[in-house]
Structure formats: C-alpha cells, structure tokens
Backbone as a printed PyTorch tensor [residue, N CA C, xyz], in Angstrom:
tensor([[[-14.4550, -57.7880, -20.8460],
         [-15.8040, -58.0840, -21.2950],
         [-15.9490, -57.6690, -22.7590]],

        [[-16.3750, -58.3180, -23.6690],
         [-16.5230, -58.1000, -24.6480],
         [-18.2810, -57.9310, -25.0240]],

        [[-17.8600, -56.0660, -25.8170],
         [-18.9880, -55.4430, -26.4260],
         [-20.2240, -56.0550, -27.0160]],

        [[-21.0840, -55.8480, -26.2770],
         [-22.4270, -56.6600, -27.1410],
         [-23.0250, -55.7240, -28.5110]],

        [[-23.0670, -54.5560, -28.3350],
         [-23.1870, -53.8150, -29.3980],
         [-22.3200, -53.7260, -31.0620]],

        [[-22.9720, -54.4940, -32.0560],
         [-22.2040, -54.7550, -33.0620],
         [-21.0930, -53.7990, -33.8390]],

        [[-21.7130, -52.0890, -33.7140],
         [-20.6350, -51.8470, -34.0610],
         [-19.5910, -51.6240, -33.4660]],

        [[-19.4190, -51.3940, -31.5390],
         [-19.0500, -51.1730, -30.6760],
         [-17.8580, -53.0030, -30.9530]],

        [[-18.2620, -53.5680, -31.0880],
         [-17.9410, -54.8920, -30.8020],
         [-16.8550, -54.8260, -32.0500]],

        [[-17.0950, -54.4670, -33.0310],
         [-16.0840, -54.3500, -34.6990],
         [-15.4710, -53.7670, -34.0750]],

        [[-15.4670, -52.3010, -33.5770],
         [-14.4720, -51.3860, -33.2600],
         [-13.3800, -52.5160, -32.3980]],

        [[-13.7030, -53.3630, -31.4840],
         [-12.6970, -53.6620, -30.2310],
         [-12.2000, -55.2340, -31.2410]],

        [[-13.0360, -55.8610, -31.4010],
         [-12.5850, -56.9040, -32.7420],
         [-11.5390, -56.8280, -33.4890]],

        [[-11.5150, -55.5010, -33.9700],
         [-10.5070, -55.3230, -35.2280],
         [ -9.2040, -54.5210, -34.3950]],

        [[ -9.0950, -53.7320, -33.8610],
         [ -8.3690, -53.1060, -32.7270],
         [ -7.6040, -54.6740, -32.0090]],

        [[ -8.0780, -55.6220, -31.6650],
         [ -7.9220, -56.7440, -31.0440],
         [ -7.0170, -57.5290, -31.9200]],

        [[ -6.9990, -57.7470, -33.4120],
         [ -6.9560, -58.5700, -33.8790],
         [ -5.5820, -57.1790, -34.7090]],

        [[ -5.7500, -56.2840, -34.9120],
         [ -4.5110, -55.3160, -35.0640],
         [ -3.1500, -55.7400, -34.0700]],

        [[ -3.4400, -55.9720, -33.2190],
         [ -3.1460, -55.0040, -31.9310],
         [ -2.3960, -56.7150, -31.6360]],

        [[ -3.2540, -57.4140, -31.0320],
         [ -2.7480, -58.4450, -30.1450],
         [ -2.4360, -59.8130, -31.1770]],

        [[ -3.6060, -59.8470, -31.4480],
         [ -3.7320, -61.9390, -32.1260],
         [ -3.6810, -61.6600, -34.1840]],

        [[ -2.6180, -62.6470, -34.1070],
         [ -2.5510, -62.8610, -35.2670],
         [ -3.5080, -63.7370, -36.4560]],

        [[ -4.4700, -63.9470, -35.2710],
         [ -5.9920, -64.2370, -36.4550],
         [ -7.0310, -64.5070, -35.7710]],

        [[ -8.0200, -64.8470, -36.2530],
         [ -9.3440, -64.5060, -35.4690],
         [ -9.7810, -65.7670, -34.3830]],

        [[ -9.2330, -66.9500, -35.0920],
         [ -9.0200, -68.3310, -34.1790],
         [ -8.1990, -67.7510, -32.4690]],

        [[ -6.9920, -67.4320, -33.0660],
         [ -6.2280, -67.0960, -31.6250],
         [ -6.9430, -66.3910, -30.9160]],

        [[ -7.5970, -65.0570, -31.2430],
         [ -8.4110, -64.4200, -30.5460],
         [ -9.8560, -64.6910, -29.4860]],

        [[-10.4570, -65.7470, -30.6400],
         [-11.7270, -66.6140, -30.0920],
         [-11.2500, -67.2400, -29.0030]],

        [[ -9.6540, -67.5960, -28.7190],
         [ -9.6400, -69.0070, -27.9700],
         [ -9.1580, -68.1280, -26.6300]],

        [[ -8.0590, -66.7060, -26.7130],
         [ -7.6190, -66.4090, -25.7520],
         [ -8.7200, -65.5870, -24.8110]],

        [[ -9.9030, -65.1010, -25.6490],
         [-10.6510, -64.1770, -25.2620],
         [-12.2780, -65.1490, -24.1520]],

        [[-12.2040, -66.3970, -25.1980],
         [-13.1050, -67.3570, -24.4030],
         [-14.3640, -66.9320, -25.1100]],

        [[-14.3230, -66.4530, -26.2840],
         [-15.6970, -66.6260, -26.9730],
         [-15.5420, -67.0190, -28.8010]],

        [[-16.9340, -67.7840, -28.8150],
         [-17.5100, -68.7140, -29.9170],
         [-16.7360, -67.4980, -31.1840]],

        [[-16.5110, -67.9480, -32.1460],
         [-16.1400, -67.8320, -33.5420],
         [-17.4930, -67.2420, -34.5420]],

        [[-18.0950, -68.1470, -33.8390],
         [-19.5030, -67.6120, -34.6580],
         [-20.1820, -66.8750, -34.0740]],

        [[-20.2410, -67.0880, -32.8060],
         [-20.9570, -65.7640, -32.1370],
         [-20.5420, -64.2590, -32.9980]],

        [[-19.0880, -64.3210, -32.9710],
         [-18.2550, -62.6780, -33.2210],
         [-18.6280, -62.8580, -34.8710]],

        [[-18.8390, -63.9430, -35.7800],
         [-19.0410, -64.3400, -37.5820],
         [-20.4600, -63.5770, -37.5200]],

        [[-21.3160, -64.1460, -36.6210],
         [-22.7110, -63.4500, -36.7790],
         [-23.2760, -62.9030, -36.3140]],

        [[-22.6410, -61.8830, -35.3360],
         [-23.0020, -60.8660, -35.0530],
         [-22.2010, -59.6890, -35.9410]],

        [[-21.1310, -59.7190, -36.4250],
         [-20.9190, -58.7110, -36.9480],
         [-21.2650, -58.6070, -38.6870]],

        [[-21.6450, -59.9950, -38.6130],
         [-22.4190, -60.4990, -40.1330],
         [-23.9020, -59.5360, -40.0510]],

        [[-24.6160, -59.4780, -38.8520],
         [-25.4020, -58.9280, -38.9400],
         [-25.2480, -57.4520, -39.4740]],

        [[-23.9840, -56.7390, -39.1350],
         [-24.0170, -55.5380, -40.0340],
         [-23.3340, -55.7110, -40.9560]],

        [[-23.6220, -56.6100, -42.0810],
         [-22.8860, -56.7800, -43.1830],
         [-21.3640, -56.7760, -43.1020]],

        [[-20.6580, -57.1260, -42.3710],
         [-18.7870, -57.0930, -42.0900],
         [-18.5530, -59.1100, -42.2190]],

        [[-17.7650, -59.1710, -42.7600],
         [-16.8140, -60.7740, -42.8530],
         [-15.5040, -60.8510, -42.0890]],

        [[-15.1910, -62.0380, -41.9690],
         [-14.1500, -61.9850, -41.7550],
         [-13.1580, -61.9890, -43.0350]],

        [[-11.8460, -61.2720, -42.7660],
         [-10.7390, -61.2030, -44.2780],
         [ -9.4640, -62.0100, -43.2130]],

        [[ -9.2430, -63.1480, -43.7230],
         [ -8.0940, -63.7620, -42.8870],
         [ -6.9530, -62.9970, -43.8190]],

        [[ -6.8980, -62.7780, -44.7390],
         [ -5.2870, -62.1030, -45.8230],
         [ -5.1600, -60.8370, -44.6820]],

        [[ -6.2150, -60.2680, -44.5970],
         [ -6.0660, -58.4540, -43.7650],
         [ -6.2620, -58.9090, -42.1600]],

        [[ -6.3720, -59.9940, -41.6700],
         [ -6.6870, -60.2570, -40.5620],
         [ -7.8910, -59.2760, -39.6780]],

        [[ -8.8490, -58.8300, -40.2890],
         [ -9.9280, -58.2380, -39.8130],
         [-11.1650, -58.3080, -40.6010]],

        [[-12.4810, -57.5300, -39.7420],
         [-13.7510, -57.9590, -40.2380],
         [-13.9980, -56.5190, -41.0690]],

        [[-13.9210, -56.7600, -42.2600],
         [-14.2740, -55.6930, -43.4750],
         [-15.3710, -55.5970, -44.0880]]])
C-alpha cells in the first residue's frame, strides 16, 4: 500500500526508486499507481522529480 501522507510517501518513493526501479515510469507501472498522482502530491511539498538522480529532490 502506498503512503498517503506526503512526506511519509517521499520517504518510501525515493527508498523505492533507490532500492528497486530504475526510474519513476517503471515504478508507476509495477506499483499500479498514476505518475501524477506521486508528481503532485509530492509537488505539493515543493519536491520534483530529478530523472539524472532518479529521485524526488
């Protein structure tokens, strides 16, 4: 289940994207959630995505 709480959600995001999937596409698709959902919710606390660092900075 993935964290509804934004910073809770960065923490497992970036850990995720360390850890398992080599970019944020692979991740969206193996995990079964929207791209933008995870773009704007963690947009909401000011974080982007960095495809060069493969995480949301």
């Amino acid at each position: 289940m993935i964290p509804k709480d934004p910073m809770i959600l960065l923490s497992w995001v970036n850990t995720q994207l360390r850890d398992r999937y080599p970019s944020l596409d692979e991740l969206c698709q193996s995990e079964g959630v929207e791209r933008s959902f995870l773009e704007a919710s963690l947009g909401s606390i000011d974080y982007v995505y960095e495809p060069e660092s493969n995480r949301f900075v």
